[in-house]
N, CA, C and O atoms as a GROMACS GRO file, in nm:
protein
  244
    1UNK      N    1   5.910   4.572  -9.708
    1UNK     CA    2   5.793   4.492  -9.676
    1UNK      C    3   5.703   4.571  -9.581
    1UNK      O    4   5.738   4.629  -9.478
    2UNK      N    5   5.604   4.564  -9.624
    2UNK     CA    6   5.490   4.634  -9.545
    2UNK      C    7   5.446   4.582  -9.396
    2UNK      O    8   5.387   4.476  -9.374
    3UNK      N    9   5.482   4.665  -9.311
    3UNK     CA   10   5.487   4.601  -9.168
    3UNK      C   11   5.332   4.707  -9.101
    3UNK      O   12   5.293   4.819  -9.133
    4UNK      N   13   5.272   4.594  -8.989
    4UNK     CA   14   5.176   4.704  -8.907
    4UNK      C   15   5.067   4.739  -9.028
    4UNK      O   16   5.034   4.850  -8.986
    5UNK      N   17   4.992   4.722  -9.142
    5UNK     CA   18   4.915   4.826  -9.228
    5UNK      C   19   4.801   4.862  -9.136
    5UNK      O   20   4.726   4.773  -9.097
    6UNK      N   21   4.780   5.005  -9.093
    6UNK     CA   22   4.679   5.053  -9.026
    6UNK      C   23   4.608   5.156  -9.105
    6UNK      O   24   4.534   5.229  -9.038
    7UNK      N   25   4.613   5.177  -9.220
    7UNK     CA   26   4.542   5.291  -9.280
    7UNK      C   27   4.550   5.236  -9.424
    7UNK      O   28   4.626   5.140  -9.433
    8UNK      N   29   4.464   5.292  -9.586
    8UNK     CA   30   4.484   5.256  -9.709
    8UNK      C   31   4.415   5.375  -9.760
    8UNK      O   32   4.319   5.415  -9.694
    9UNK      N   33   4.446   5.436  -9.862
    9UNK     CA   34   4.400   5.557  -9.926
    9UNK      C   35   4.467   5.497 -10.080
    9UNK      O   36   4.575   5.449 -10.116
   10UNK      N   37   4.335   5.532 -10.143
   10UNK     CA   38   4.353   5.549 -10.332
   10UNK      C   39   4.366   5.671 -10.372
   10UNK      O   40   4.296   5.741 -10.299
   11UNK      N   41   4.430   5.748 -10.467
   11UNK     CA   42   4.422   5.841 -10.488
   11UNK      C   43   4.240   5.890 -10.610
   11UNK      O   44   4.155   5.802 -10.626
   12UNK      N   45   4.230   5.951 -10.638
   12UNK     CA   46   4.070   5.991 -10.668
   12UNK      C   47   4.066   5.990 -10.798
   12UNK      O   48   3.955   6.010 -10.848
   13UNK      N   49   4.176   5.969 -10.887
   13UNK     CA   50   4.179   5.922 -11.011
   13UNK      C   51   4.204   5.748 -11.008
   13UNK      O   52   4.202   5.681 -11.110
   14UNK      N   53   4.224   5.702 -10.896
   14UNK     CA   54   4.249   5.559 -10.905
   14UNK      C   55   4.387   5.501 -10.923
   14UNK      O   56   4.427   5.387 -10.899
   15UNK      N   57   4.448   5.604 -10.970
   15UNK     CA   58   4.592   5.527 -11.017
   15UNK      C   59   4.682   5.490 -10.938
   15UNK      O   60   4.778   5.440 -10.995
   16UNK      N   61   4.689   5.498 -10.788
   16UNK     CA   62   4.768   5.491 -10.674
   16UNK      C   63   4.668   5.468 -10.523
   16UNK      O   64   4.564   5.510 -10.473
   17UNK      N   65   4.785   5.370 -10.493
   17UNK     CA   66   4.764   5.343 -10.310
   17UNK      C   67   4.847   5.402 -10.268
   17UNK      O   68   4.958   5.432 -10.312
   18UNK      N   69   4.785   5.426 -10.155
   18UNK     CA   70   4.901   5.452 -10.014
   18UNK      C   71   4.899   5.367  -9.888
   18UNK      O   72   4.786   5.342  -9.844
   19UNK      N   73   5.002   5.318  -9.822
   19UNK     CA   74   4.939   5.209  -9.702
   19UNK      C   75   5.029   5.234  -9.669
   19UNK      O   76   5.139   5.226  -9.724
   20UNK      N   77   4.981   5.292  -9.509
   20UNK     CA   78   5.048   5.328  -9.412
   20UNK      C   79   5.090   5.260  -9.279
   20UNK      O   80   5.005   5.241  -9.192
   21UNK      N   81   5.204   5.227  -9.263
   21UNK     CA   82   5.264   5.092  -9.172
   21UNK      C   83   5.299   5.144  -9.066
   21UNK      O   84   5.398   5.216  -9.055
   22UNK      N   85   5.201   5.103  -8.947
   22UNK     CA   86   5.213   5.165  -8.820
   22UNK      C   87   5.355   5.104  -8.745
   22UNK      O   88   5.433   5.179  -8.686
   23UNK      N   89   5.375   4.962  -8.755
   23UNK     CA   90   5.467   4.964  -8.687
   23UNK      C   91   5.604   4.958  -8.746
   23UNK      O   92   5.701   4.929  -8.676
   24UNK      N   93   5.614   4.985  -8.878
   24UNK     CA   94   5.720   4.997  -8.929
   24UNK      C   95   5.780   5.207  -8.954
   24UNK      O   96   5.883   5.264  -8.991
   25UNK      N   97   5.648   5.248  -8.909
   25UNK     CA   98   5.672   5.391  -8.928
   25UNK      C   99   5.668   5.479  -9.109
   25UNK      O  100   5.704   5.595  -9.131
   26UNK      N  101   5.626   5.400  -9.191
   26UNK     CA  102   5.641   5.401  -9.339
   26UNK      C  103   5.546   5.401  -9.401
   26UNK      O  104   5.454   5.345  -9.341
   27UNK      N  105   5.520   5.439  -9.498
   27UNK     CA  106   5.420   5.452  -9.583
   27UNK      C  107   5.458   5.452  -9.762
   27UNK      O  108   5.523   5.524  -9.837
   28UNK      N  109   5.360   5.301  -9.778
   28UNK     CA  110   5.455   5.249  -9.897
   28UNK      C  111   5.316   5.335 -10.024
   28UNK      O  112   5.205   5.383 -10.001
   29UNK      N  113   5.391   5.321 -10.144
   29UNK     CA  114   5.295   5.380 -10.236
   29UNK      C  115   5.310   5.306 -10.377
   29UNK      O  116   5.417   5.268 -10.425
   30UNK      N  117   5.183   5.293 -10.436
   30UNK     CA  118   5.164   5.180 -10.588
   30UNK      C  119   5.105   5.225 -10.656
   30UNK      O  120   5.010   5.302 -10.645
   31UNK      N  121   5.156   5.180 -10.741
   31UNK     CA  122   5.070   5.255 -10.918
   31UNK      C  123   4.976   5.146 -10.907
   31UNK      O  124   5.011   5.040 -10.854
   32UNK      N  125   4.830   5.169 -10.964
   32UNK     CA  126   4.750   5.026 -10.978
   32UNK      C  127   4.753   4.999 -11.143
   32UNK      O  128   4.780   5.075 -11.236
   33UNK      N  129   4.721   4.886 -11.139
   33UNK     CA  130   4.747   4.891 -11.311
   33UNK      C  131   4.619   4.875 -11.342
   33UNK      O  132   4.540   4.867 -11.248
   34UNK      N  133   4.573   4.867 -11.464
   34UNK     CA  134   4.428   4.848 -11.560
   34UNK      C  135   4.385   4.726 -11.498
   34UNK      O  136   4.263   4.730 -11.484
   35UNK      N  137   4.435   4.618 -11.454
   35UNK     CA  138   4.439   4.521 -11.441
   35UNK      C  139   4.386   4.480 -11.281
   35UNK      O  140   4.329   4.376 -11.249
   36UNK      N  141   4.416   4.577 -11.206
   36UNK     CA  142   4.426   4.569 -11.009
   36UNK      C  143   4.575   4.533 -10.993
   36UNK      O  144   4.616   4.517 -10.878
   37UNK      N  145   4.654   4.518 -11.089
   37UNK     CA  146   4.796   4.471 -10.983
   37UNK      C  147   4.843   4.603 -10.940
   37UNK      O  148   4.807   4.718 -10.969
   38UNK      N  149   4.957   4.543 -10.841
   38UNK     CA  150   5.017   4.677 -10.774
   38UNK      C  151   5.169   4.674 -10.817
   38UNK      O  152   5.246   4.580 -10.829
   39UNK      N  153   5.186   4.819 -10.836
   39UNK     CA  154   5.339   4.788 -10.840
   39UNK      C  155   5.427   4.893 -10.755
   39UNK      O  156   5.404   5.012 -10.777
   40UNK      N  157   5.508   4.867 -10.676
   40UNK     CA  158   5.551   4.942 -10.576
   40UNK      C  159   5.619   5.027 -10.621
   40UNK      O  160   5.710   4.991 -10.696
   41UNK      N  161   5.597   5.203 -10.585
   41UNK     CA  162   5.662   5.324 -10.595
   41UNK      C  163   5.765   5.367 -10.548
   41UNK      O  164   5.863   5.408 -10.611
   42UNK      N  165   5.747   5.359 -10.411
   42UNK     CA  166   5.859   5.404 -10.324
   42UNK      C  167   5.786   5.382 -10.148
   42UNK      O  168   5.679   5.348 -10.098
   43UNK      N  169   5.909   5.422 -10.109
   43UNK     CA  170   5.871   5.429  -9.951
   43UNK      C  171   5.945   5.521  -9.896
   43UNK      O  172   6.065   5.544  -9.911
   44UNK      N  173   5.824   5.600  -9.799
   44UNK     CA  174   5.847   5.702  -9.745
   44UNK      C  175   5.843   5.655  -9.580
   44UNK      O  176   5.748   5.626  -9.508
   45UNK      N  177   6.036   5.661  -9.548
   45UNK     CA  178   6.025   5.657  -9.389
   45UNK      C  179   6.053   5.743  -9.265
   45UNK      O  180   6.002   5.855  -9.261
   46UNK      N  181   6.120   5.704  -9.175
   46UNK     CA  182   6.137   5.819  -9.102
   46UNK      C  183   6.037   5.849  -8.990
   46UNK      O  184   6.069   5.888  -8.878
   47UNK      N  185   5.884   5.823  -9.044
   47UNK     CA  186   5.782   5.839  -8.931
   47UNK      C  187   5.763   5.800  -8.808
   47UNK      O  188   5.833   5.702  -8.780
   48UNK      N  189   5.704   5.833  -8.734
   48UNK     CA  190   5.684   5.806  -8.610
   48UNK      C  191   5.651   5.634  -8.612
   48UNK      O  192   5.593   5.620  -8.719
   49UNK      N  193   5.657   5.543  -8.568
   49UNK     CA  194   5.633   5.407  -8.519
   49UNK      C  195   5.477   5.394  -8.434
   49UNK      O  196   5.483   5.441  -8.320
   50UNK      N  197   5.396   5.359  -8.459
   50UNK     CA  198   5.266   5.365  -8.394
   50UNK      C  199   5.274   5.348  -8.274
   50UNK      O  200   5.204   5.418  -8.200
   51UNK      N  201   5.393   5.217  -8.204
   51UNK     CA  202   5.381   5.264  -8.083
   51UNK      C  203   5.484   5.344  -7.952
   51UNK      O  204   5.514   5.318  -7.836
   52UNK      N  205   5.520   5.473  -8.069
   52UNK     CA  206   5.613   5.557  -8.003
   52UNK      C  207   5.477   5.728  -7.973
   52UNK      O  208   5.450   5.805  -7.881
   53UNK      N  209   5.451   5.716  -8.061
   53UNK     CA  210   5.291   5.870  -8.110
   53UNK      C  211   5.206   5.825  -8.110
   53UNK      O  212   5.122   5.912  -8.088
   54UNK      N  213   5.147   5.702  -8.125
   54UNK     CA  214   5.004   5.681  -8.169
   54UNK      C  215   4.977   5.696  -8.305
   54UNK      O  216   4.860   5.732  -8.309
   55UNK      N  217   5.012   5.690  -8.401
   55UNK     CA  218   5.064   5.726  -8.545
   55UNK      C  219   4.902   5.610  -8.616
   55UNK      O  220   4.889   5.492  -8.652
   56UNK      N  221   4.824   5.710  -8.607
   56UNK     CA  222   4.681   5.609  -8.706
   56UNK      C  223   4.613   5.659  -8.790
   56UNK      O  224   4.529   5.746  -8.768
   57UNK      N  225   4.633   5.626  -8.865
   57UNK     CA  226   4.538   5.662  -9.019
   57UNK      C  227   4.640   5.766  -9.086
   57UNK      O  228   4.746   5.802  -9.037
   58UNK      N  229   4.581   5.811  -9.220
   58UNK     CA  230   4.569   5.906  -9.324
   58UNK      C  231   4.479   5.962  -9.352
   58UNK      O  232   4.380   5.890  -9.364
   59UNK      N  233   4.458   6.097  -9.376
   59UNK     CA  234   4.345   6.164  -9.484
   59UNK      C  235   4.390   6.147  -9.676
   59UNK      O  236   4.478   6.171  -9.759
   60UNK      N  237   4.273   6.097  -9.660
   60UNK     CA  238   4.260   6.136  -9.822
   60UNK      C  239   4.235   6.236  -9.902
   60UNK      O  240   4.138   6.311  -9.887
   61UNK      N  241   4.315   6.245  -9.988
   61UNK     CA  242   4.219   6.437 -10.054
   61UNK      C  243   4.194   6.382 -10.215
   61UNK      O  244   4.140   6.456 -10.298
   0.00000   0.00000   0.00000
């Protein structure tokens, strides 16, 4: 479950989010469908906790 969302990036073909959960330290990722639904990829944890670093935002490329 997506805790803290402090950041959101699409990828530049559209086919994916990224939302990055400050206070959970994680950053979850979704396929979007034709449609706008989301369907969850995976989650990447381990990160810093926003309020251990200051942990804010993403760049997009």
């Amino acid at each position: 479950m997506s805790q803290g969302v402090i950041d959101l990036a699409v990828t530049r073909d559209e086919k994916f989010l990224y939302v990055q959960n400050g206070t959970s330290g994680t950053v979850d990722s979704f396929r979007i469908g034709r449609n706008g639904s989301l369907t969850k990829v995976t989650t990447a944890s381990g990160l810093p906790p926003f309020a251990e670093s200051g942990m804010e935002g993403m760049v997009a490329v």
